[in-house]
N, C-alpha and C positions, 0 to 999 in steps of 0.2 A: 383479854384476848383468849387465853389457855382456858378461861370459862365457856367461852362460847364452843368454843373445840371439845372440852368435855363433855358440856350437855346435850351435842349432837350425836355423841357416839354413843349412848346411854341406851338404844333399840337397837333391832337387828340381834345380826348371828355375829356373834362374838368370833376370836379369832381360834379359838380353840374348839369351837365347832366344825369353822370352814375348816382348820386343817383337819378330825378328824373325819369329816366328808371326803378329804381327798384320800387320806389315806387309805379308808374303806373304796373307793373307787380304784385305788391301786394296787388291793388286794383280791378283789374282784377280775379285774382286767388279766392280773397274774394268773390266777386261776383257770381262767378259760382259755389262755396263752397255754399253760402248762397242759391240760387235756387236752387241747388239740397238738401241742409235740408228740406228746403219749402217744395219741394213735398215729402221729404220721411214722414214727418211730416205730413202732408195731407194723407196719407196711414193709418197712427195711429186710432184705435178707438177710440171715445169719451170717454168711458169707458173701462173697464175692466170686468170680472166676476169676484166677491168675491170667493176666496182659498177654497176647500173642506174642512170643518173641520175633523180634526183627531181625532179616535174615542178614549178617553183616557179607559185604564180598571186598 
C-alpha cells in the first residue's frame, strides 16, 4: 500500500517549492503593504491641533 503512495507522489512540486512559493508571495504582498503605509503616513500631519476645551458650568 505505502508503494503505491510513494510512486504517486514522485511528480509535481515538491513541498518545499509550494512552501517557498508562498513565502515569496508573502514577501511580496508585505512589500507593497509597507509602501503603501509609507505614503499614507507621509499624508499625516506633523501635529495635530489641541481639542477645544469644554466649557464646564
Amino acid at each position: 500500500m505505502t508503494d503505491v503512495i510513494l510512486a504517486g507522489s514522485s511528480g509535481g512540486l515538491g513541498a518545499g517549492t509550494i512552501a517557498f512559493l508562498v513565502v515569496l508571495a508573502l514577501v511580496v504582498a508585505s512589500f507593497f503593504l509597507f509602501r503603501s503605509m509609507t505614503r499614507h503616513l507621509k499624508k499625516v500631519p506633523a501635529s495635530f491641533d489641541s481639542p477645544p476645551e469644554a466649557d464646564e458650568k
